[in-house]
C-alpha distance (Angstrom), angle and dihedral (degrees) to the residues before:
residue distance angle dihedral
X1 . . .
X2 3.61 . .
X3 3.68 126.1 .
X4 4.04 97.7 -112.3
X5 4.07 91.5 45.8
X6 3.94 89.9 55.0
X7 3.46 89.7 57.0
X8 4.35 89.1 -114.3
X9 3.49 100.7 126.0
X10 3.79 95.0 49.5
X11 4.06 91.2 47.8
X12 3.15 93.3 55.1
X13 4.07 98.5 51.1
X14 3.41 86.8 37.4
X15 4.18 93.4 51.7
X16 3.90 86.0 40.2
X17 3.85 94.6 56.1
X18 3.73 87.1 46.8
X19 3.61 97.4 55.2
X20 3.81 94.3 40.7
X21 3.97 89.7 52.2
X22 3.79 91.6 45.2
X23 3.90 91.8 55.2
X24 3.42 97.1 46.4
X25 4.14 93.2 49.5
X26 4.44 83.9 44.1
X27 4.25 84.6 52.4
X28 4.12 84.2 -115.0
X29 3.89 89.4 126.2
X30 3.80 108.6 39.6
X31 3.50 116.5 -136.5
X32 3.93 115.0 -174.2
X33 3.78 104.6 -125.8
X34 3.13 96.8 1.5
X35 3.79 100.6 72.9
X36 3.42 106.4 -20.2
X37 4.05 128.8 46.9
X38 3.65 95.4 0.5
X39 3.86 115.9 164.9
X40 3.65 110.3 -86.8
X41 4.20 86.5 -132.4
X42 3.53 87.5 49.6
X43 4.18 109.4 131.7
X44 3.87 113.4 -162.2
X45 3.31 130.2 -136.9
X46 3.33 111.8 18.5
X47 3.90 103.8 -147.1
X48 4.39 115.9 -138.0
X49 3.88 112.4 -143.0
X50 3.71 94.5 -5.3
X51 3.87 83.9 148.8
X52 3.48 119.5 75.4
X53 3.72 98.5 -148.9
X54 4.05 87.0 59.0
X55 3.75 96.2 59.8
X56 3.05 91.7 42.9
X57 3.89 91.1 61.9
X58 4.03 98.6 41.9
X59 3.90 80.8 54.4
X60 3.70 92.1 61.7
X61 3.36 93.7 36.6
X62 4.04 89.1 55.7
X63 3.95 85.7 41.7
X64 3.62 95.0 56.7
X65 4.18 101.3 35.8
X66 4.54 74.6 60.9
X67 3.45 97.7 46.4
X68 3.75 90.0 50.5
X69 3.67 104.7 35.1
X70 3.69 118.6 98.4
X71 4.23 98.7 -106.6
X72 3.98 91.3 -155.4
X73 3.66 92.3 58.8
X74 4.12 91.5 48.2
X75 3.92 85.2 43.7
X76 3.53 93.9 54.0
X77 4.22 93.2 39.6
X78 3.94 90.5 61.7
X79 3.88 93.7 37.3
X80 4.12 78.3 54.3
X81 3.46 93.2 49.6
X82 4.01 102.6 43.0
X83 3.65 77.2 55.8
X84 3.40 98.4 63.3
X85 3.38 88.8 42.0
X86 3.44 94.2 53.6
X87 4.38 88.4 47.2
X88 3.99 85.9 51.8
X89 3.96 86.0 -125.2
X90 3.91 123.9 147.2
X91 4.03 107.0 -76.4
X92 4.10 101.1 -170.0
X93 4.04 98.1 81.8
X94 3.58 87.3 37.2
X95 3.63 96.4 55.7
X96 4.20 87.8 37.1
X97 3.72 80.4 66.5
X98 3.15 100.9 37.1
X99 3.80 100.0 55.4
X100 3.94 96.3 80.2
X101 3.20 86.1 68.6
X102 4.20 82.6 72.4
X103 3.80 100.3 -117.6
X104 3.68 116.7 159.7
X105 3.41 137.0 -129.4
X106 3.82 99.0 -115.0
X107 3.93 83.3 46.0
X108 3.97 93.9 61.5
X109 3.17 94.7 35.0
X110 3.76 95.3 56.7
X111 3.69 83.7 46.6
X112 3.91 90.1 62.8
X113 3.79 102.8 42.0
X114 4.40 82.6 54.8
X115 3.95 88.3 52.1
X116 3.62 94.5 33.5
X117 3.38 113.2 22.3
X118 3.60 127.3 -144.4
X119 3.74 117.0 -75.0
X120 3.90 119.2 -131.5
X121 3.67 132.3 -170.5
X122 4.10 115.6 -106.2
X123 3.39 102.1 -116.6
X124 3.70 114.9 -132.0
């Protein structure tokens, strides 16, 4: 049985990640300003959308930009991309391009889960 269908490799990344994450939080691995000579100003986390009025304007912002935005073009930008996807060529300076066209995130992103799929661990 290979490594990978045991469920080795991914133990051992997994245990790895742990360990490195663990040391870092104890202050074994040093991390400037993260936990060790951060700026004594320094204000942690800074929190996205944490007002409600501010979501509330990036969501009409988003609904307008797809009222307004020719739908063949963004049709024909994800087709482009699942293509590429599909070809196993290099996707970032076709989605550069492809971006005027006033895709969104979420958009090409959905685009690459239905190509891809989404990966999940084996669980063991």
């Amino acid at each position: 049985m290979s490594a990978v269908e045991s469920g080795w490799v991914h133990a051992e990344i997994s245990d790895a990640a742990y360990k490195y994450q663990c040391d870092i939080e104890s202050g074994e691995m040093p991390i400037v300003g993260m936990n060790c000579f951060r700026a004594e100003d320094e204000v942690l986390p800074i929190e996205l959308f944490s007002s409600p009025e501010t979501l509330k304007v990036q969501k009409e912002k988003l609904r307008r930009i797809r009222k307004e935005r020719d739908s063949r073009k963004v049709q024909k930008s994800l087709e482009a991309i699942a293509r590429c996807c599909e070809r196993d060529e290099n996707l970032m300076e076709l989605i550069v391009g492809e971006v005027k066209n006033l895709i969104t995130e979420g958009e090409i992103s959905r685009t690459l889960k239905r190509v891809y799929g989404v990966w999940e661990p084996p669980l063991f």
